[in-house]
C-alpha positions in Angstrom: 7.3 33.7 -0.2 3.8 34.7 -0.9 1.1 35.8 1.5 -2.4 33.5 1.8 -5.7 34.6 3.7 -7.4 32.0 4.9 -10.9 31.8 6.9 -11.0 30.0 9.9 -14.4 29.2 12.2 -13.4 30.3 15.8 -13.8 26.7 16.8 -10.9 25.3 14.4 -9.2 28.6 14.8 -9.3 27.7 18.9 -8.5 23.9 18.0 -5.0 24.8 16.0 -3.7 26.8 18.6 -4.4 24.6 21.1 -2.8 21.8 18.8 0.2 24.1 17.9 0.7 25.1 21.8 1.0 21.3 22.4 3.7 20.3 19.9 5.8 23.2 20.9 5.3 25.3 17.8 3.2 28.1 16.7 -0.1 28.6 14.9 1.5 29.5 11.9 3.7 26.8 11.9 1.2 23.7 12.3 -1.3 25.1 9.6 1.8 25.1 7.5 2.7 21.8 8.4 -0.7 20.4 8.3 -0.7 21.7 4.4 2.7 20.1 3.8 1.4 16.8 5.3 -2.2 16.9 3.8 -0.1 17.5 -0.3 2.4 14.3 1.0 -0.6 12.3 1.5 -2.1 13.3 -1.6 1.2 13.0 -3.7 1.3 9.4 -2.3 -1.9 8.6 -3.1 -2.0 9.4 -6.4 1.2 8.2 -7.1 0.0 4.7 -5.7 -3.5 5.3 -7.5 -1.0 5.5 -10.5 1.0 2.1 -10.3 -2.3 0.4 -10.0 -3.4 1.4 -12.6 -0.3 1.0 -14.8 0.0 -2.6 -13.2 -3.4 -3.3 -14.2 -3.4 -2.3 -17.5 -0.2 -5.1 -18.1 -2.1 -7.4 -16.3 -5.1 -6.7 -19.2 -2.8 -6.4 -22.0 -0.5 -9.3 -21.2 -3.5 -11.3 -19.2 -0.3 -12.7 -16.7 -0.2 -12.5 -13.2 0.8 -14.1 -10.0 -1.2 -15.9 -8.1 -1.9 -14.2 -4.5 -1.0 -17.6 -2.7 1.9 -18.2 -4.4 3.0 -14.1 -4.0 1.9 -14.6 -0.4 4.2 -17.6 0.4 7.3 -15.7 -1.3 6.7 -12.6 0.6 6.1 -14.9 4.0 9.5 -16.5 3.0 11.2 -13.1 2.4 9.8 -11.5 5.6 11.0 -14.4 7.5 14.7 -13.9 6.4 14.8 -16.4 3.5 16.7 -13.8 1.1 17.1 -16.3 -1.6 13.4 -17.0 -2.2 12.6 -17.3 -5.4 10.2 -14.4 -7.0 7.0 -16.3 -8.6 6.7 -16.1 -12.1 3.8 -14.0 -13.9 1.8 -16.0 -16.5 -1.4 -16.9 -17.8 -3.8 -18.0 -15.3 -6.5 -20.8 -16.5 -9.9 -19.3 -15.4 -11.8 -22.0 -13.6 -14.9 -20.9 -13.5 
């Protein structure tokens, strides 16, 4: 394990203890935490920023998709216990505009 400094103002240095004090742990161990958390958060986001993307670049290249009504119903259905609704089919929507 490797040592960090960090800077802290007084206020938030005041403010983690306090924090730390209340869920039973120490200083040290809620900055750490707070780190781990804040990276998970990150690593989540991107990773979702990344399926997005991916999913909207097939969208582009194949120009099929599911309508959000018909996607909306199935996951209503799904939700609602109905196991053996049937997943809408991607295709070419008509623009209508």
């Amino acid at each position: 394990m490797s040592t960090t400094t960090i800077r802290l103002p007084d206020d938030l240095k005041a403010r983690v203890a306090e924090a730390a004090e209340h869920a039973g742990t120490t200083p040290h161990n809620f900055i750490l935490q707070a780190i781990s958390e804040k990276i998970a958060q990150e690593e989540r986001q991107s990773n979702f920023n990344d399926v997005a993307e991916s999913r909207y670049a097939n969208i582009v290249a194949t120009g099929k998709t599911i309508p959000w009504g018909e996607m909306r119903q199935y996951l209503e259905n799904y939700l609602a216990g109905n196991v053996g609704a049937k997943l809408p089919t991607a295709r070419k929507l008509v623009n209508k505009g």
